[in-house]
N, C-alpha and C positions, 0 to 999 in steps of 0.2 A: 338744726341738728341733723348732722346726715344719717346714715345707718351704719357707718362704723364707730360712730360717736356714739348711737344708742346702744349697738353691740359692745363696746367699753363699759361702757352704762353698767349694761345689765353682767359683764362679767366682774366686773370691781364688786355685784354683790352677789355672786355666786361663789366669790373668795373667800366672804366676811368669816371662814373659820378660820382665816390667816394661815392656808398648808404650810409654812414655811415654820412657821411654831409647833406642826404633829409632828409627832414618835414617827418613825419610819414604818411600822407594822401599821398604825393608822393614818397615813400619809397615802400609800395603797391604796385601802381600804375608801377611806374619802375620795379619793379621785376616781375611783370606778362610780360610786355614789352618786358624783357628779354627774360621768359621765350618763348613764344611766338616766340622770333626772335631764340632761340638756339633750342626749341622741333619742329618748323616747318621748318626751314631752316639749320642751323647750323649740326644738327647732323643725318639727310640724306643724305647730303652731306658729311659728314665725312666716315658714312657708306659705301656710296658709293664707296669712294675714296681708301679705303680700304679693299674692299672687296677681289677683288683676293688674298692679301695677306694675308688674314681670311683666306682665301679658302685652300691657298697655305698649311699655319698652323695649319689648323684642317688636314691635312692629305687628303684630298680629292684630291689633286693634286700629280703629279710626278715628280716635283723638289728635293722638301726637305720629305729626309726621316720620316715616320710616326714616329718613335721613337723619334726623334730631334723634329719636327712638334708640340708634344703636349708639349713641355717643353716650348712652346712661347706661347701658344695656347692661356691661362689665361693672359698674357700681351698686347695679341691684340684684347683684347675684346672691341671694339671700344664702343659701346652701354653704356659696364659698365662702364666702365673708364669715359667717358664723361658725364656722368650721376652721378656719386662721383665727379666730379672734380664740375661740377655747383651744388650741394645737398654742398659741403666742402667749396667753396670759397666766392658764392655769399649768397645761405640761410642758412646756418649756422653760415656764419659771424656777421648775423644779428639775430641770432634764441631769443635773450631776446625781444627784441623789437618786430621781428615778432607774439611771443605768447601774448604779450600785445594786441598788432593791433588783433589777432585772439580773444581775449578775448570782444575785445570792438566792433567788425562787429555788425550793426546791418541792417538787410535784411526786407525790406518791396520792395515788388513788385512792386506795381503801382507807386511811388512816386522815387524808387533807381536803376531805370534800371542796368546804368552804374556799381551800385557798385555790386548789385547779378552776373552780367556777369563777373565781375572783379576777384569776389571773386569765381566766380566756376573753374576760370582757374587756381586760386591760389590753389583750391582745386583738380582741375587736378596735379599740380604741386608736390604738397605735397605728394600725394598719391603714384605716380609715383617713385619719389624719395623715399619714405616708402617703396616702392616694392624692392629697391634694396638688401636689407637682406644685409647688409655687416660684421655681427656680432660685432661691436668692437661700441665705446664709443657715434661715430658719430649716427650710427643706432639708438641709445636708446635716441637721442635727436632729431631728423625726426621722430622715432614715437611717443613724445609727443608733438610734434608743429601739426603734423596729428592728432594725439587724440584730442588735444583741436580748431584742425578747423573744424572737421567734427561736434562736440559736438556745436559749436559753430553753426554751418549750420544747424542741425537739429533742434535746440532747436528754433532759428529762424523762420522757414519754417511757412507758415499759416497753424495754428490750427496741426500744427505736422505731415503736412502734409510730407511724403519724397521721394513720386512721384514725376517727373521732373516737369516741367511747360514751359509750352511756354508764356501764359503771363494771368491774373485773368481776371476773364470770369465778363462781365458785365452782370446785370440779372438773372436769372432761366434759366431752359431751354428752349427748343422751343419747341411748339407743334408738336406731331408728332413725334417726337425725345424722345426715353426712356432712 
């Protein structure tokens, strides 16, 4: 078994809630969930676990020769590979639906805690996965689900605003305070 086979593996049961059967408000919600449990846990410890034998196969070590070394080197890119493997299985699975959901977010602060926090991780997400350039058909469909969340975020934000926020300022200011 190589380690896109394990990474299938372990994404076929990261699925087992079947997204494709959630309500669209818990469809969201799940896949930040996810994301969350696979970008803070899941794939540091994959890192991890594979690291010496990153190491081994970038040549940096004196097992396997540097020649042989780089011919694996792109197969045990733990990072990338796990990072296509949940960008292919779980959000692209869903990508019509998700650009629906990203079309219709609508972001007010005071009143939507839960769902700005929600949707910035989903915009963590997306982004992330956008980052991986993998040139072929998947790429060009992460960067219009990104296109249309960040468009969707900005246009949102108060008064255009696209500085972060911690949370709307009750009032003016304070005296004494410029």
């Amino acid at each position: 078994m190589d380690l896109v086979e394990l990474l299938d593996t372990g994404f076929q049961c990261l699925e087992t809630s079947s997204l494709s059967t959630l309500t669209d408000d818990k469809l969201f919600s799940r896949l930040v969930e996810l994301w969350q449990f696979f970008f803070g846990t899941i794939l540091p410890y994959l890192e991890a676990v594979f690291l010496p034998l990153r190491i081994e196969f970038q040549g940096m070590a004196s097992i396997v020769p540097a020649k042989e070394a780089r011919e694996y080197d792109e197969e045990l890119d733990v990072r990338r590979n796990a990072l296509i493997g949940f960008r292919d299985k779980l959000v692209l699975s869903q990508a019509d639906r998700l650009h629906g959901l990203f079309c219709k977010i609508q972001f007010d602060v005071s009143s939507k805690v839960a769902v700005t926090d929600t949707a910035s991780r989903m915009l963590q997400c997306v982004c992330i996965l956008a980052s991986i350039l993998s040139r072929d058909d998947k790429q060009e469909q992460m960067d219009h689900l990104a296109k249309t969340l960040k468009q969707t975020w900005f246009r949102g934000r108060i008064g255009g605003d696209r500085r972060g926020f911690v949370s709307k300022r009750n009032g003016g200011p304070k005296e004494g305070r410029v």
